[in-house]
C-alpha positions in Angstrom: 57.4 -73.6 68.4 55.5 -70.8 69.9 57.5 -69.9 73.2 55.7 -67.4 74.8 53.3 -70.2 76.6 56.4 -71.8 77.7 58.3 -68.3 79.5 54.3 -67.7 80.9 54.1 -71.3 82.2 57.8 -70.7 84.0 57.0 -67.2 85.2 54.0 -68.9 86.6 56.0 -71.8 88.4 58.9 -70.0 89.6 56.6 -66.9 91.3 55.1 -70.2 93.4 58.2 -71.8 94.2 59.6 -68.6 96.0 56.8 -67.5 97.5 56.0 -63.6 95.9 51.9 -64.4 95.5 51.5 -63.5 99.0 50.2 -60.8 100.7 53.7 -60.4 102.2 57.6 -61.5 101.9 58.6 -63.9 104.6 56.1 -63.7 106.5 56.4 -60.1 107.4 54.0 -57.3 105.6 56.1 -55.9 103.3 55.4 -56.8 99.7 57.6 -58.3 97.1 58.6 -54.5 95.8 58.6 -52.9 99.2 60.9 -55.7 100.1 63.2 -54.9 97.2 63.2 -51.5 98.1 64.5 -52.4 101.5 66.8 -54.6 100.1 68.8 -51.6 97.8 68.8 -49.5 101.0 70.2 -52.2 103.4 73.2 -52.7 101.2 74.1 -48.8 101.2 74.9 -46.3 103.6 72.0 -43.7 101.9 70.4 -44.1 98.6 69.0 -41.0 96.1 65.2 -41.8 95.8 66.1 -41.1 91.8 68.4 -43.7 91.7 66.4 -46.3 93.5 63.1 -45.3 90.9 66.0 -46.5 88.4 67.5 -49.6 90.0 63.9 -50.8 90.0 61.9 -49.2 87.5 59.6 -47.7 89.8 56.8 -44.9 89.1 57.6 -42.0 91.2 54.5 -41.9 92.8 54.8 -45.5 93.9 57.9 -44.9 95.5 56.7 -42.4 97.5 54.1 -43.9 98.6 56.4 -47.1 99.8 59.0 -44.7 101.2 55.9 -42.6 103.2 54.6 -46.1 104.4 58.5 -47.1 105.8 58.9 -43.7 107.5 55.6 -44.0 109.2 56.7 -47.6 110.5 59.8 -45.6 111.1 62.3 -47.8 109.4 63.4 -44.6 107.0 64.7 -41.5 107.2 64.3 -38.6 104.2 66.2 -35.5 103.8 67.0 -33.1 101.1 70.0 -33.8 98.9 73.3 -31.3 100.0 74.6 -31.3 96.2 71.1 -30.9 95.2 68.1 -29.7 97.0 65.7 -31.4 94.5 67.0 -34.7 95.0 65.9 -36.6 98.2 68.0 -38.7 99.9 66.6 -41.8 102.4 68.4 -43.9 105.1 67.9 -47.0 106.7 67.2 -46.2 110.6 68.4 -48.8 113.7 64.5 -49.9 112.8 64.9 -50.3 109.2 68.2 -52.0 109.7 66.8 -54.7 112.2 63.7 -55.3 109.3 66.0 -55.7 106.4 68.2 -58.2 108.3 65.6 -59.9 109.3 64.3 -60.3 105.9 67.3 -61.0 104.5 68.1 -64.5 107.0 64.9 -65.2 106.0 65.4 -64.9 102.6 68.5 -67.2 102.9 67.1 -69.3 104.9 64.1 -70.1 102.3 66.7 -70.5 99.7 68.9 -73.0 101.5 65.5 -74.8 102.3 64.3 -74.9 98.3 68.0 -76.2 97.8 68.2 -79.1 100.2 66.8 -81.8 98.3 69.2 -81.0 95.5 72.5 -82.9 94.6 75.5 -80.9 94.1 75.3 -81.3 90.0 71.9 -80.4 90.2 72.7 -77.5 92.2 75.2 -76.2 89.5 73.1 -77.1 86.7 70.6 -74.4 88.2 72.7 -72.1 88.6 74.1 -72.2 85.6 70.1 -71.9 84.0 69.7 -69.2 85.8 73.1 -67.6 84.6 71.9 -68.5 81.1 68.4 -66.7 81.7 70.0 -63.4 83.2 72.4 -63.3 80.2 69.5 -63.9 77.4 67.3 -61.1 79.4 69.4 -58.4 80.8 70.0 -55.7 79.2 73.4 -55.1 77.0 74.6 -52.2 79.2 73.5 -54.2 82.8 75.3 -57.1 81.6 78.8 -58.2 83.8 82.2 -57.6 82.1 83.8 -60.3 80.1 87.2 -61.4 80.0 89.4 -62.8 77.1 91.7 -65.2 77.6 93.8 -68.7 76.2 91.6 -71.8 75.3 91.1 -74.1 78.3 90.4 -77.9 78.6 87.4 -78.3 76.9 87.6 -75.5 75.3 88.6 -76.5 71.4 85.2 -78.9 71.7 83.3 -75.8 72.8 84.5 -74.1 70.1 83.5 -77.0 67.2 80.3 -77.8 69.3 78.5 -74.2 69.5 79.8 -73.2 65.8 77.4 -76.4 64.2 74.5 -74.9 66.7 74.4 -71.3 65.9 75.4 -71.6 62.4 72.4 -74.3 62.2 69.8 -72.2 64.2 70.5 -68.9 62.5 71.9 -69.9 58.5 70.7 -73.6 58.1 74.3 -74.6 57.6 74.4 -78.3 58.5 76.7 -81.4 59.4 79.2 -80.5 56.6 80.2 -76.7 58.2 80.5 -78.4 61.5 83.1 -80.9 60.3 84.8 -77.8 58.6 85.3 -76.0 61.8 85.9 -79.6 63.3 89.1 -79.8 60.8 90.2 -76.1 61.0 90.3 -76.8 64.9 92.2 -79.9 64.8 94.8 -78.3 62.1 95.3 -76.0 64.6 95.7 -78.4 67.4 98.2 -80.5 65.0 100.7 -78.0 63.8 100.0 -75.3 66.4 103.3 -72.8 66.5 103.0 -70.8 69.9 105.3 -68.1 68.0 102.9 -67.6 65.0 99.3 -68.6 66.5 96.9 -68.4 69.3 93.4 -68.4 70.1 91.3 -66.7 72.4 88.1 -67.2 74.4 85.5 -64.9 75.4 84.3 -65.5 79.1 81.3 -64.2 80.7 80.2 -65.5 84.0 82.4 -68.1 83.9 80.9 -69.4 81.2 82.2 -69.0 77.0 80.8 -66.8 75.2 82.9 -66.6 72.1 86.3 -67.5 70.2 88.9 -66.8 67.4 91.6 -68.0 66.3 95.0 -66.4 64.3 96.6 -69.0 62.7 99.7 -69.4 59.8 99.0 -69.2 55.8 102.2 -68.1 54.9 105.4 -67.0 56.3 104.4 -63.0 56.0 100.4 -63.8 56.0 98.0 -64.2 58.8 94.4 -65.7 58.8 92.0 -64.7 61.4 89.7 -67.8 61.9 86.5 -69.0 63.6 85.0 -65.8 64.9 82.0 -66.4 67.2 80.3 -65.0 69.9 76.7 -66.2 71.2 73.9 -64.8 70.9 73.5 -63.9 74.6 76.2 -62.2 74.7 76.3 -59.9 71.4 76.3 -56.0 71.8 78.8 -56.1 74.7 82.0 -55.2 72.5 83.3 -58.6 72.4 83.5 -59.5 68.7 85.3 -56.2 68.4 87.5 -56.9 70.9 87.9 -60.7 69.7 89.4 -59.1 66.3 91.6 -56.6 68.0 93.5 -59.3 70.0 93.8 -60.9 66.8 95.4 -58.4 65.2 97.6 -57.2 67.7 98.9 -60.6 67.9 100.1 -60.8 64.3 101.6 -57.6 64.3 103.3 -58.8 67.1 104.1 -62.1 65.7 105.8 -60.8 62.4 103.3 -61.3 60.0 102.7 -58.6 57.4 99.0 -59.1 56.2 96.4 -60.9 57.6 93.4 -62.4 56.0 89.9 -64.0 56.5 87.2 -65.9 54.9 83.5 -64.9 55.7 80.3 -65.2 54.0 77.9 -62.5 52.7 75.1 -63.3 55.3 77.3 -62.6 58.3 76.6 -59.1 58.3 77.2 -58.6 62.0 81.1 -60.0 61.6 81.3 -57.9 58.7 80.5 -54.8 60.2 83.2 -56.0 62.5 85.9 -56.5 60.1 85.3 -53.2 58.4 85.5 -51.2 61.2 88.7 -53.1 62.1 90.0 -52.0 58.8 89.4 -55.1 56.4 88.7 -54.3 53.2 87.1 -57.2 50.7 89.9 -58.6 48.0 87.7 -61.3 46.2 84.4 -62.8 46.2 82.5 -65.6 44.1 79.5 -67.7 44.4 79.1 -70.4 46.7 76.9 -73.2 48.7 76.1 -74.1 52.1 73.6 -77.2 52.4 72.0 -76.7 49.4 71.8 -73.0 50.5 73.4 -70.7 48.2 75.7 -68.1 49.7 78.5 -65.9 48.9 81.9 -66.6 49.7 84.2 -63.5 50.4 87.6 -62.7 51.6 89.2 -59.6 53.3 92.2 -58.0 54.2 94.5 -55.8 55.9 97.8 -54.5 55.6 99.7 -55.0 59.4 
């Protein structure tokens, strides 16, 4: 499927639905980047024009020229940086402020107009689109902080559920890897020991983003189990951090050694496990859905 029609087609459709073709925003003027530009300075007391140019990715010159066009409609003030006389630093004035709210009840007010003919589940299941858009798009370091925590209601079939998708889209691993992830989670469930295991989920935005488990294979061994973490949300640390949990929880729990099963072709994880201190103990051939792959297993002193 070639997608890039698809995004064009959307970027297309969405630019119409809120209105940013025009000549101006809310019927006022100001453009759609001149009215961003408002917008950073109305939520601060003063803003360096450096950092605005890198909120925005603006060219210098173009935010120059908005800034010169504000100040002569007298809306901003410029003065020269005390820490540094080469930065420049602008401020809404009384005139600027009265623009930006008025841009801003207008903005809401469009908003809560585009959202009226929508039921409540209709109105959660665009937001949570548009969460899912911002977390595939924004860059790694932009991205909100996540939070580890317990499983949840739901949770456990989260986990099952988004293991067969990602291992299907990425490896080609079909119905037979889900139903192994499907028993590994009910074992869990079954003859869970609070004392000797625990799982964790990755949250971002409210929203999973990735799991594993520590569970029991003998009374002085660990096994770390089911590591995931989506695709939207890799590069943040979690996986890492996932592992690290892990581990401190069978140190805590007792347990003397702790091992895992992986595959060759998850390079990613086992980047993560080595840097966690893994170190591979036996490997053999294996097969996936008819796809040949390498089974491994690693581990760690505690």
């Amino acid at each position: 499927m070639d997608i890039v029609p698809e995004v064009r087609a959307f970027n297309r459709f969405y630019t119409s639905v809120i209105g940013v073709l025009g000549a101006g925003m809310h019927d006022t003027s100001y453009s759609l980047t001149e009215a961003r530009v408002l917008f950073e300075l109305g939520t601060r007391e003063a803003a360096d024009t450096a950092d605005i140019r890198a909120m925005l990715g603006l060219d210098p010159g173009y935010l120059s020229r908005i800034l010169a066009r504000f100040e002569g409609d007298g809306l901003v003030s410029r003065e020269r940086s005390a820490e540094d006389a080469r930065r420049q630093v602008v401020r809404l004035t009384p005139k600027g402020r009265d623009t930006f709210a008025v841009l801003d009840r207008r903005s809401a007010a469009e908003i809560e107009t585009l959202l009226a003919k929508l039921t409540d589940p209709e109105r959660r299941r665009l937001v949570s689109a548009m969460g899912a858009v911002r977390s595939l798009l924004e860059p790694a370091e932009r991205r909100e902080p996540y939070v580890i925590r317990p499983p949840r209601a739901g949770d456990l079939g989260w986990v099952v559920h988004r293991h067969g998708v990602l291992y299907s889209e990425e490896y080609g691993w079909g119905a037979a890897f889900e139903a192994l992830v499907a028993r590994i989670v009910a074992e869990y469930v079954e003859d869970h020991d609070p004392r000797g295991e625990a799982a964790w989920i990755a949250e971002v935005r409210g929203e999973p983003v990735g799991c594993i488990f520590c569970v029991r294979k003998d009374e002085t061994t660990a096994q770390l189990r089911l590591l995931l973490v989506e695709s939207s949300a890799r590069g943040m640390g979690i996986g890492g951090r996932l592992v690290d949990e892990c581990l401190r929880f069978a140190a805590s729990a007792g347990y003397r050694r702790i091992v895992l099963w992986t595959r060759d072709v998850l390079v990613s994880a086992r980047r993560i496990y080595q840097a966690a201190g893994f170190e591979l103990v036996e490997q053999h051939p294996g097969e996936e859905s008819g796809i040949p792959v390498t089974d491994q297993v690693w581990a760690k002193d505690l």
